[in-house]
Backbone as CSV, one residue per row, in Angstrom:
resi,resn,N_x,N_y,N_z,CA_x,CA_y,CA_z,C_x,C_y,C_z
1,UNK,0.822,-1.182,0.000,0.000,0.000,0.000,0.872,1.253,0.000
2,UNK,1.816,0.941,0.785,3.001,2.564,0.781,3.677,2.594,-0.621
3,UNK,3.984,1.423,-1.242,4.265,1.658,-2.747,3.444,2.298,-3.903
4,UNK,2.226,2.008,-3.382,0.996,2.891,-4.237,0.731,4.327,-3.786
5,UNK,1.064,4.410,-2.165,1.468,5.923,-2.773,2.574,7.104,-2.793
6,UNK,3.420,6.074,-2.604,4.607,6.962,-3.205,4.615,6.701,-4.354
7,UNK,4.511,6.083,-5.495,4.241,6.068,-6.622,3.363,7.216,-7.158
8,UNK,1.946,7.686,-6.461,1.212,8.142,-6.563,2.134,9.645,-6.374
9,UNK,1.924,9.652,-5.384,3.102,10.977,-4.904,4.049,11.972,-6.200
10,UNK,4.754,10.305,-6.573,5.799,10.561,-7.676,5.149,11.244,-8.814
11,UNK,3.802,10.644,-9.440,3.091,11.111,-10.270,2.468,12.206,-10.251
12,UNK,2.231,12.955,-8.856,1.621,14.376,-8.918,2.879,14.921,-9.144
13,UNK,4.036,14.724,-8.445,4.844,15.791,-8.917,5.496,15.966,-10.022
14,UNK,4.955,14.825,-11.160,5.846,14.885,-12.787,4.580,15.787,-13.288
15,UNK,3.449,15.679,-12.800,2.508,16.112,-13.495,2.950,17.675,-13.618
16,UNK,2.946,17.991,-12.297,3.291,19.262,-12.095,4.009,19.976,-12.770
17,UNK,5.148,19.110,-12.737,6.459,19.925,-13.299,6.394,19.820,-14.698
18,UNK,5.273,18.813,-15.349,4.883,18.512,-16.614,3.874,20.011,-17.315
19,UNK,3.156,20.065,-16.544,2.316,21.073,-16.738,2.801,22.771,-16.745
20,UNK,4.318,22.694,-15.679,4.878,23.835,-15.908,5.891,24.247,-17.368
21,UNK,6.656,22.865,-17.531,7.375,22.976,-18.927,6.641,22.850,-19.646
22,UNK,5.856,21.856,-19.822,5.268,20.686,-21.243,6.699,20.353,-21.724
23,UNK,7.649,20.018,-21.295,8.769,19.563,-22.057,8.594,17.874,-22.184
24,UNK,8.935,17.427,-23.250,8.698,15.955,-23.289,9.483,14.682,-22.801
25,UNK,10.562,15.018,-22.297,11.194,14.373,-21.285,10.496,14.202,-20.011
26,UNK,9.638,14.915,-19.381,9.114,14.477,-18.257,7.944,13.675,-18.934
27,UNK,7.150,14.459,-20.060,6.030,13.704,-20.454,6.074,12.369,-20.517
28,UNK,7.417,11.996,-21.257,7.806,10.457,-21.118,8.363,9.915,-19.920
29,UNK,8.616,10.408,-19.260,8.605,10.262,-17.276,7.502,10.172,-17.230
30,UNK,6.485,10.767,-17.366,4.987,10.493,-16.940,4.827,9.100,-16.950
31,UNK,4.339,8.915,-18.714,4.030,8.149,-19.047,4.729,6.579,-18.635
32,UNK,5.852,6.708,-18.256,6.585,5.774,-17.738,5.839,5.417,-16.299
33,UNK,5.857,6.504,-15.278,5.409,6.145,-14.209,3.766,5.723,-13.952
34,UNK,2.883,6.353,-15.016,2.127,5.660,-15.078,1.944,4.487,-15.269
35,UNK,2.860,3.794,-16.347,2.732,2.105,-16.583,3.063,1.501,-15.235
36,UNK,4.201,2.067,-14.593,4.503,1.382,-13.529,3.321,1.158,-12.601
37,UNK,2.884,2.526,-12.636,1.855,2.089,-11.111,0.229,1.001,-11.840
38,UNK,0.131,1.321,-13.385,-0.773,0.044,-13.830,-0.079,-1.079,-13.559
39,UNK,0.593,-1.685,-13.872,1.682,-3.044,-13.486,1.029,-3.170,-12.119
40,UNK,2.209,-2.230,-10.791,1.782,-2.783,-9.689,0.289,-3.126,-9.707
41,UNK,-0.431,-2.336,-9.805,-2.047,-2.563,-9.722,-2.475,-3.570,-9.890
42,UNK,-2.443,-4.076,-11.154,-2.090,-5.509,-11.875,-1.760,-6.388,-11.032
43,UNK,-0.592,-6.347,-10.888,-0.151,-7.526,-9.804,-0.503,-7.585,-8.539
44,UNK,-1.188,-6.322,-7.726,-1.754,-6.133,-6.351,-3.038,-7.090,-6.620
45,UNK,-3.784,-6.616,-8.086,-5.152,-7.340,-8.315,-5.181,-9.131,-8.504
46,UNK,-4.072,-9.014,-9.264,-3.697,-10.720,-9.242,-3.887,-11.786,-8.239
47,UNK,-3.024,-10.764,-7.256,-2.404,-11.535,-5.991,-4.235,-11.678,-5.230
48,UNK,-4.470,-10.856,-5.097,-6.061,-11.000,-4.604,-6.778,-11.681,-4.710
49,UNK,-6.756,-11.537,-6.210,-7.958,-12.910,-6.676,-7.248,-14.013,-7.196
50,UNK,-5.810,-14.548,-6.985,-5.092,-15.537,-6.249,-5.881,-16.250,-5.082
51,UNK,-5.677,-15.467,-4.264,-5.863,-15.782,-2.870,-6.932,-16.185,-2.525
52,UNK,-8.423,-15.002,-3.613,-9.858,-15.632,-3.288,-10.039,-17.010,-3.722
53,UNK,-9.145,-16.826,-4.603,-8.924,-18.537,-5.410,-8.974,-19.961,-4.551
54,UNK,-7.835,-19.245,-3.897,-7.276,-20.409,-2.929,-8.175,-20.995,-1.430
55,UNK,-9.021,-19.346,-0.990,-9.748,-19.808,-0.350,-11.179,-20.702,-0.651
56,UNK,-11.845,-20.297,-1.907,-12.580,-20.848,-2.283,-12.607,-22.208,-2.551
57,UNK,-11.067,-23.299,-3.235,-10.770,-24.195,-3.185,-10.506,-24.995,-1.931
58,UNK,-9.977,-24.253,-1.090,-9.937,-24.555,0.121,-11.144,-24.946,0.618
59,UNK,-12.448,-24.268,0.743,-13.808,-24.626,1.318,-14.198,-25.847,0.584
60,UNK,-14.227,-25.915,-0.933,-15.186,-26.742,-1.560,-16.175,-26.307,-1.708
61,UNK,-16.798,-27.591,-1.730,-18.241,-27.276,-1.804,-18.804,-26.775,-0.534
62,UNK,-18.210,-26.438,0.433,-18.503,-25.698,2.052,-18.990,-24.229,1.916
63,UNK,-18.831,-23.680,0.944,-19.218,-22.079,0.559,-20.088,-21.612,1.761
64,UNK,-21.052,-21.888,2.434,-21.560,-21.670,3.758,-20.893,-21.613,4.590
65,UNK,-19.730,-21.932,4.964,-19.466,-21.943,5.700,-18.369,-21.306,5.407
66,UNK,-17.574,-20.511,4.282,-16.603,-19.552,3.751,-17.397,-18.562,3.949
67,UNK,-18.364,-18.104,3.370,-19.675,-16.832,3.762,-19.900,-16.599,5.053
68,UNK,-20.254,-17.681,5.736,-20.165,-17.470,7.169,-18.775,-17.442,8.270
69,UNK,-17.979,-17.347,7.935,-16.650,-17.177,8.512,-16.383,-15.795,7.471
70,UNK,-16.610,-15.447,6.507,-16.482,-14.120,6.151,-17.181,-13.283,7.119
71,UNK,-18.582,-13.414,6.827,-19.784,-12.304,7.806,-19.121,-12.383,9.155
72,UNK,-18.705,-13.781,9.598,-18.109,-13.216,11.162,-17.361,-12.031,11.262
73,UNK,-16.256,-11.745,10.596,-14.828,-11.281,10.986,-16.225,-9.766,10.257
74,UNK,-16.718,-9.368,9.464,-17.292,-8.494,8.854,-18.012,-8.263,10.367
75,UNK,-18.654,-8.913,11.261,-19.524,-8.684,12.156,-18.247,-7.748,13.262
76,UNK,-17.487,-8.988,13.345,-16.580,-8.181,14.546,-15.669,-7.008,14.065
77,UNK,-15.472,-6.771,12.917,-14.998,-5.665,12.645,-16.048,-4.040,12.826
78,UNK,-17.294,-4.574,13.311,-18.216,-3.570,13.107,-18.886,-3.074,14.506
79,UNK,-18.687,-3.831,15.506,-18.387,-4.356,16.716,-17.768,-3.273,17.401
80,UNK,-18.340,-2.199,18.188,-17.544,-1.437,19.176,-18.031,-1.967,20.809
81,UNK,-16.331,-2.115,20.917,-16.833,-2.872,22.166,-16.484,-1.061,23.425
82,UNK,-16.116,-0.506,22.992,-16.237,1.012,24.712,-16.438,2.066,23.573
83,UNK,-16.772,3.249,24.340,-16.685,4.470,23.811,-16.899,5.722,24.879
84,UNK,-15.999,6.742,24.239,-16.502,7.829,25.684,-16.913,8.333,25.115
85,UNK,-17.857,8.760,26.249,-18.685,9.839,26.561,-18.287,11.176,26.384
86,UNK,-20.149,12.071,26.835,-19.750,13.509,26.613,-18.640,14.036,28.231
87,UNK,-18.883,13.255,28.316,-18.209,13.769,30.178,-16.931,12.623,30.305
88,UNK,-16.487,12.159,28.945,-14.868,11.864,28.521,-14.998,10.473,29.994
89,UNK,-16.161,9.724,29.928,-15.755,8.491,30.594,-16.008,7.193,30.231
90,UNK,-15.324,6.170,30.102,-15.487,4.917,28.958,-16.495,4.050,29.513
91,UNK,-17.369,3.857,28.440,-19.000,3.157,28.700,-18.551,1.911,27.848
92,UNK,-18.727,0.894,28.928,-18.505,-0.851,27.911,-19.601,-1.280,27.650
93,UNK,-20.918,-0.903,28.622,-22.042,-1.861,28.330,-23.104,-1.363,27.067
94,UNK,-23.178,-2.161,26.260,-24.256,-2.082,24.929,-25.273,-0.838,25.105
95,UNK,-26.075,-1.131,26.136,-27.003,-0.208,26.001,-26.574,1.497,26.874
96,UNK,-25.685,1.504,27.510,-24.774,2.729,27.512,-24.038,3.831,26.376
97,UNK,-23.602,2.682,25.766,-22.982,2.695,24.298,-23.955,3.269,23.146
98,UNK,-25.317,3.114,23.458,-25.857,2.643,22.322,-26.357,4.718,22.710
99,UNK,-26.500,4.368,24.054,-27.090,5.845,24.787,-26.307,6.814,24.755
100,UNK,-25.059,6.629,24.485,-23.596,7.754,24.186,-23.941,7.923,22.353
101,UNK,-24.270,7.204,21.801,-24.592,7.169,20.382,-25.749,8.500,20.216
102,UNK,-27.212,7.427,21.062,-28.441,8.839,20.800,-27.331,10.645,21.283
103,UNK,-27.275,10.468,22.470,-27.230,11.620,22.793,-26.024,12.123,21.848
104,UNK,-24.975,12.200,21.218,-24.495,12.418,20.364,-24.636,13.304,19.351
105,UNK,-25.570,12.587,18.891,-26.885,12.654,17.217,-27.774,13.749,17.589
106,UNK,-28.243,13.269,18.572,-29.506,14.678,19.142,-28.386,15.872,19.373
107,UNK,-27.623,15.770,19.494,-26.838,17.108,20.046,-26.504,17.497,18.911
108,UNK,-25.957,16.715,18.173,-25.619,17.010,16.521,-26.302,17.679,15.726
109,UNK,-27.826,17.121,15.618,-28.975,17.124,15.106,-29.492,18.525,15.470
110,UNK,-29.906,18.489,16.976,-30.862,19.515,17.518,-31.870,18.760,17.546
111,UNK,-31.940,17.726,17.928,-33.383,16.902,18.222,-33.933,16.896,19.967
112,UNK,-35.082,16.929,20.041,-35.485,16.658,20.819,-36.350,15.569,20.990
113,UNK,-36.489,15.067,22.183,-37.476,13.637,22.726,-38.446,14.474,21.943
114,UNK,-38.936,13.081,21.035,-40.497,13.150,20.815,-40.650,14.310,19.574
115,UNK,-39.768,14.768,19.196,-40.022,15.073,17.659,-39.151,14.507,16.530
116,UNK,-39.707,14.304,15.740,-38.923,13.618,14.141,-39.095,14.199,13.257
């Protein structure tokens, strides 16, 4: 990922200096660094759907149970387990959590109980 954007990086600043000359030595620097960062891309995309490859072969015919070991890690990634408060103190339990959320939103909002 840090190769994509220093690559990226590299490319705003040929642009730049492209756009100040138009001389065609950088243009063909451009164009160079553009192929490069299609390539990596390429091969970042490869490697990916490599891998979905491998897991999918891996399951078999189990696909239920690849979907469902996906949705897990998707579940717990979504999953806040504390959060502070307006008075900066850490609430673990769900429905605390859920009550640091409303009051939040309403404050955000300008809502009050009982209007929508």
């Amino acid at each position: 990922m840090q190769a994509i954007k220093d690559l990226s990086g590299e490319i705003v600043t040929v642009e730049m200096h492209y756009k100040c000359t138009l001389d065609k030595k950088t243009y063909q620097d451009l164009l160079l660094k553009h192929g490069q960062l299609s390539t990596f891309l390429n091969h970042a995309i490869q490697h990916a759907f490599q891998h979905f490859q491998h897991m999918i072969y891996e399951h078999g015919n189990k696909c239920c149970r690849l979907l469902g070991n996906l949705l897990k890690q998707h579940r717990t990634q979504l999953y806040i387990p504390k959060i502070k408060d307006s008075m900066q103190q850490i609430q673990h339990f769900p429905d605390r959590i859920s009550a640091t959320f409303l009051q939040y939103y309403q404050g955000l909002y300008h809502i009050r109980r009982g209007e929508q």
